[in-house]
N, C-alpha and C positions, 0 to 999 in steps of 0.2 A: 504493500500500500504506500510505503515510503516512496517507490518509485511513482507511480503515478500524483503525489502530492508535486515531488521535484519538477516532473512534466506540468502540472499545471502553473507553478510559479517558476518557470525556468523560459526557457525560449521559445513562445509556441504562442502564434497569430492573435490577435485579440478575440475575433467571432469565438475560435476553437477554445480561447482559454475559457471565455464568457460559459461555453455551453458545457465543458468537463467540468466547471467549478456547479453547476445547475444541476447537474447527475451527480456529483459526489455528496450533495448540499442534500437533493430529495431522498437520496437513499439512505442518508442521516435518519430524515426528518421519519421516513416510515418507517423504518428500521426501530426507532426508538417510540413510533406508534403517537409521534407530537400530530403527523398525519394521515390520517387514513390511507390503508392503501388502494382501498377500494373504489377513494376519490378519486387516484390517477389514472385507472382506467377508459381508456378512451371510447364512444361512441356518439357517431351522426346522427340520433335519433337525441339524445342526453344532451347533446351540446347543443344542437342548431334546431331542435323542437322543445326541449324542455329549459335551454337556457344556463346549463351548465359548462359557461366560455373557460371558465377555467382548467377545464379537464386538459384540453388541445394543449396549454400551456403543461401542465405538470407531465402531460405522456409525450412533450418534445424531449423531458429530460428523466423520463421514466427507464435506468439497467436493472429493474428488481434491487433488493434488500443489499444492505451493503456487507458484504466478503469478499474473498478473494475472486471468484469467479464474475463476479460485474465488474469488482474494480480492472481486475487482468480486461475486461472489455472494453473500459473505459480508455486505458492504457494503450490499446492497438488501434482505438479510434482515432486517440487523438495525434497517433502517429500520422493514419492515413490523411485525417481530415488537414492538419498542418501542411502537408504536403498540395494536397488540393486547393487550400487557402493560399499558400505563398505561388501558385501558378496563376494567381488571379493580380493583374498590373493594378486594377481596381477595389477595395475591397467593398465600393457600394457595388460594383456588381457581382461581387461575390454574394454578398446578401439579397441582393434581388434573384438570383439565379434559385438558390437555395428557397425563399419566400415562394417563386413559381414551381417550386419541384411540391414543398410543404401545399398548396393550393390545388395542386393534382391529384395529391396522393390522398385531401380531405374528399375531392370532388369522388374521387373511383371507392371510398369506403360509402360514400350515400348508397352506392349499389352490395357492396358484399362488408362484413363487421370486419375488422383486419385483426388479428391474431397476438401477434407484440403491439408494442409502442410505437405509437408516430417519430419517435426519434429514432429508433431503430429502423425501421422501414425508410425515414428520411436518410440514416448513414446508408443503408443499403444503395440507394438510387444517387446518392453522391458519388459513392465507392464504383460503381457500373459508369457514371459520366465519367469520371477520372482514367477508368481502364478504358474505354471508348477513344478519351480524347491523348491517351500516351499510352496506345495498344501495346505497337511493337518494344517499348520502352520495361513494358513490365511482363516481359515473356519469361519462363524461368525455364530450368532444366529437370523433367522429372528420369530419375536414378543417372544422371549422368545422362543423355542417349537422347532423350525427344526434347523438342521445344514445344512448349505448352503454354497456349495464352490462357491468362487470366477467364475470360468469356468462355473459355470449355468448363473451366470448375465453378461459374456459374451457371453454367449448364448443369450442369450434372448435381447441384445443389437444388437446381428448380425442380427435375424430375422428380429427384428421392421424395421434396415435399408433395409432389401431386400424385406419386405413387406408394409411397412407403407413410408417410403421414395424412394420407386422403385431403389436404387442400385445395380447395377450389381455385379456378384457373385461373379468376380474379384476384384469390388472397395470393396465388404467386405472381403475377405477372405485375400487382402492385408493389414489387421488390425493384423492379428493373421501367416500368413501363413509362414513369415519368421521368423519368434518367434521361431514358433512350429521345423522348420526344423532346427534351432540352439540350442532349446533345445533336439534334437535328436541328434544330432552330438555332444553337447558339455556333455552328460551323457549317455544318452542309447545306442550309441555305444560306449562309453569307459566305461561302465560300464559291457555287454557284451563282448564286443573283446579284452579290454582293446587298444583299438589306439585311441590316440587323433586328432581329426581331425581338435581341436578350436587350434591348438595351433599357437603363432604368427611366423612368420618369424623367427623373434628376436632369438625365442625359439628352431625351428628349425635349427638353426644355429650355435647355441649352441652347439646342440645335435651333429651337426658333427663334430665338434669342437674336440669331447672324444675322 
């Protein structure tokens, strides 16, 4: 736990520090039963029909009870997500990028309940832009012999859930589906059309600004 304390006060993006300190902080809070843990669960029925806004917030920063096995979660996240944050020259649009993935992934649970936490499912769909947008960058070697991208052992992670855990096609496909359609918008059409279509508000505004 020591390590992931060091990771959060040590050298690591501000977004990422914000959100590791929000997961160490709830997992306190229900651990020690100051919060309910039943509050953090998240549902589109609870939140956007009965008016429970806070849920969205507590299940962005919802890893379960705090031990080693969340914090060790917390810890590889906020590797990956550091990583992903310092390849963004912007960091409002890192948070805008992230806000549209978070807006998908509420819109695709109005149709099926989602299984973890919005935060988890939100690093999921970070983690698949990231391998999308530095494929051949994060290819590894499995026993020495093949190269192996990333997107096959997300593959082979989706199956097991749709066949060995019975998830429905919606609760897996919300792992990757809003990834995928932000990393279409945020390069393969401005890479083809040249329009940006990630771009924030902020950016936009600007731009009429000239």
């Amino acid at each position: 736990m020591d390590a992931v304390l060091l990771n959060i006060i040590g050298n690591v993006p501000l977004v990422t520090k914000i959100w590791a300190i929000g997961c160490v902080s709830l997992s306190l809070l229900t651990t020690t039963n100051v919060l309910d843990p039943a509050k953090t669960i998240y549902s589109f029925d609870l939140v956007f029909k009965k008016g429970h806004y806070e849920r969205i917030l507590y299940s962005l920063f919802d890893y379960g009870q705090f031990d080693w096995a969340s914090m060790f979660n917390i810890f590889m996240n906020i590797n990956h997500l550091t990583v992903l944050e310092n390849s963004f020259a912007l960091k409002r649009r890192y948070c805008w990028i992230v806000t549209l993935m978070l807006v998908s992934i509420i819109a695709i649970s109005s149709l099926e309940q989602p299984i973890p936490s919005l935060g988890i499912i939100l690093h999921e769909n970070l983690v698949y832009y990231q391998i999308r947008k530095s494929g051949d960058d994060l290819q590894f070697r499995l026993l020495g012999l093949f190269e192996v991208s990333p997107l096959m052992v997300r593959f082979y992670i989706d199956v097991v859930m749709l066949l060995v855990f019975r998830r429905s096609w919606l609760q897996v496909c919300m792992n990757f589906i809003p990834g995928h359609l932000l990393y279409y918008m945020d390069e393969t059409v401005h890479d083809i059309y040249g329009i940006d279509l990630c771009k924030t508000p902020y950016d936009w505004w600007l731009e009429s600004r000239r």
